[in-house]
Steps between C-alpha positions, in 0.01 A plus 500: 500500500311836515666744372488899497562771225566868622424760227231559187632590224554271156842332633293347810226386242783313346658371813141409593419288151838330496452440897162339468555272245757316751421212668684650808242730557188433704357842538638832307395832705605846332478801708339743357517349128280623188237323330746266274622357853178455641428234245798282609499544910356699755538921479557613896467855549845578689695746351901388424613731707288354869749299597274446839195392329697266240665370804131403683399370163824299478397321810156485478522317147793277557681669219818298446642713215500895438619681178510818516435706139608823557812728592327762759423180781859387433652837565280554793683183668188221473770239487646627828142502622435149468889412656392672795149444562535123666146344426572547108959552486443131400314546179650485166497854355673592181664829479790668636552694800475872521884528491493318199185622352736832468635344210174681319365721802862728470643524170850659701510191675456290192789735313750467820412099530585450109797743492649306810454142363611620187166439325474715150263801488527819457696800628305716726499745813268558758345822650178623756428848595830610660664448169298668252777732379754244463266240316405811264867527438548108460211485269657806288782271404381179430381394132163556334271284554536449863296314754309610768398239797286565796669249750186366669196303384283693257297290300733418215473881401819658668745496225482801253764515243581814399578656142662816614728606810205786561220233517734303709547824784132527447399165601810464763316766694186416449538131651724677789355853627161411327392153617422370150532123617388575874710310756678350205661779377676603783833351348566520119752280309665679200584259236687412218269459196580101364397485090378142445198282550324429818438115589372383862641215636356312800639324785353274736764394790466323848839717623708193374415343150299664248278495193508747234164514335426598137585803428255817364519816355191806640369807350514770773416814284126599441509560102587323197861479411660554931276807480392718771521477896561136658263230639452250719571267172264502175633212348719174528647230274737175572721361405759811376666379177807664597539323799691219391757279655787687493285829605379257798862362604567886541193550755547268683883481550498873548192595676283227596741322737713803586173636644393207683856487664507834593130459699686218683821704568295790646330260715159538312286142524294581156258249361263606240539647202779762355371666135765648273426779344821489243622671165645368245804713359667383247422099602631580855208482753533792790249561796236774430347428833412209755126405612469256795178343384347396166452766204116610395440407256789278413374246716206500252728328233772372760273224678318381218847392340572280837347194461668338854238527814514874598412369885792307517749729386358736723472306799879320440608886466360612877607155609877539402508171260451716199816264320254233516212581230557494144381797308318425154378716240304527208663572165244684410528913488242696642383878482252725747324813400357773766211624483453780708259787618430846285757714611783285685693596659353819543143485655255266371129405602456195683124224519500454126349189369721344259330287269626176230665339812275133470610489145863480591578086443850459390715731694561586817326814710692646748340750773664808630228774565184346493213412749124364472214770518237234580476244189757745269891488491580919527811672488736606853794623415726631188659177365155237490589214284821294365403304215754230452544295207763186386673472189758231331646846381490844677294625215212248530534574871397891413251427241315267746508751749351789341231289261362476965554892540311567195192299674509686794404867586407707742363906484857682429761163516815577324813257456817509299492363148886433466615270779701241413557643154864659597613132530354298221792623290706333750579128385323254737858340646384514907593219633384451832579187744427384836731587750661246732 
């Protein structure tokens, strides 16, 4: 079948090398793509968001599959779209509606839907501009650290946890009478602070049955050591050694299917993928936050580790038959290091020629921000490559990794040194199995 990729970052480069080496796949189209995904279909120049346009394109290629890669086209309602467009409601798509997209476009409703289906996470309140005396007040007698949420989509960079009750105030007005995540901002969740470790688990569900994938652990902060402001991701590794049976049982007993019943008891058909963003306190795994699509770059060391026919799963998950396809994975453990633009997430030049690229033979290259200028692979955006390497162990898995990073460079590149290295003192008990 032909099949269609919305987004271009490195997650659709990975959905896009996993996709094309299926059988099930006659022609792969990625709209817009980068240069990494221009190797392995055909780049369109529709933007995510032209749900018009991808619907022409839909029918003018005989697409028989869309994925969609990103949260904003989700939240905007492309699903819904499709469902009530009739020359294209027929088509497989995979993603949820905008109702359930809100599981990641509105971190209140996320906080009401887990506190109502008893789903562990934090304790919180909510507050927008009428309210700013009374969340001052609130935020005056919670605990040090606390957490500060904008409650709408803001490129992975709305959660500031704050150090003292004054930075707190600071930032509470800052997101609410000062705009500081634009339309996201206009409600802020105030948020008990959870000491543990971070681990994202992902989800992929036909509404029904399930698979839970392998899991992954990101580095959101800029700097060495969880350091400075947050990212889009500048790192990845899988599997997480602490994520072992037991750990797993908990997951999935307690969130995993307590999530996907509560989608069906509010009446919310969702097929696609749910990412947990958990924390691990004190071997109990609670919900830091819910994505309704794949993690970036997680996916970068998620798909690799799958070794069942991506297309399948996919297609058996917009189908409804998702009970019927094993999921396999490799053993093996695998790490991915970002290598981003000179000054990210702050401003940063763009049209750079990155260079070492053809000497890259072992591991894999993920796109995010790139593009061709003529002949030359240049840089287009903050995050630019994922280098992704396996491993028997987690610390092979790094090593390989950043022996690629070292042979690639670009005029101001900068990456983080240490990922991976918080969990190598971790013994390498994961055990991860497919899921019926």
């Amino acid at each position: 079948m032909n099949i269609l990729i919305l987004g271009s970052g490195g997650r659709e480069h990975a959905f896009a090398l996993k996709i094309s080496q299926s059988p099930n796949c006659d022609k792969l189209f990625i709209a817009p793509g980068n240069a990494g995904t221009a190797a392995l279909g055909e780049n369109v120049d529709i933007k995510p968001t032209a749900f018009p346009e991808i619907g022409d394109f839909v029918v003018q290629n005989e697409v028989g599959l869309v994925i969609v890669g990103p949260e904003v086209p989700l939240a905007l309602g492309i699903k819904d779209y499709f469902e009530q467009r009739e020359d294209i409601r027929d088509v497989p798509l995979v993603g949820p509606s905008k109702i359930g997209a809100q599981l990641e476009s509105s971190k209140d409703f996320a906080k009401r839907f887990m506190l109502k289906y008893g789903i562990p996470t934090a304790g919180y309140t909510t507050f927008d501009h009428t309210q700013i005396q009374e969340g001052l007040e609130y935020i005056q007698r919670q605990q040090i650290p606390v957490v500060l949420k904008a409650d709408g989509l803001a490129a992975g960079k709305g959660v500031i946890i704050c150090k003292s009750q004054h930075e707190a105030c600071t930032v509470f007005k800052e997101m609410l009478l000062e705009s500081k995540f634009g339309q996201a901002g206009t409600k802020v969740v105030v948020e008990e602070f959870l000491e543990g470790i971070e681990i994202s688990v992902f989800v992929l569900t036909d509404g029904n049955s399930y698979k839970i994938l392998p899991s992954a652990k990101d580095y959101k902060r800029i700097g060495e050591n969880d350091t400075g402001p947050n990212t889009g991701g500048m790192g990845a590794v899988s599997p997480v050694p602490f994520a072992d049976l037991e750990f797993m049982d908990k997951v999935e007993t307690r969130i995993v299917i307590p999530t996907i019943d509560g989608l069906k008891a509010e009446g919310i058909e969702y097929r696609g993928f749910i990412f947990l963003g958990l924390i691990n306190v004190k071997n109990e795994p609670m919900v830091i936050e819910y994505n309704a699509r794949m993690g970036d770059p997680e996916t970068q060391v998620v798909f690799p580790r799958i070794s069942s026919d991506l297309v399948e799963m996919l297609w058996s998950t917009a189908k409804g038959t998702l009970d019927q396809v094993q999921l396999e994975l490799d053993s093996r453990s695998a790490c991915t290091v970002v290598m981003v633009s000179g000054g990210y997430p702050g401003k940063y030049e763009k049209g750079i020629p990155i260079n070492g690229l053809d000497k890259v033979s072992d591991n894999m290259v993920f796109h995010a921000g790139t593009r061709y200028l003529q002949d030359q692979v240049v840089t287009n955006g903050g995050r630019v490559l994922a280098i992704t390497a396996y491993g028997e162990h987690p610390v092979e898995a790094v090593k390989s990794a950043y022996q690629t990073v070292h042979g690639i460079n670009w005029k101001d590149v900068y990456y983080r040194t240490d990922i991976g290295q918080d969990l190598l003192q971790w013994p390498n008990k994961a055990v991860e199995t497919s899921s019926e």
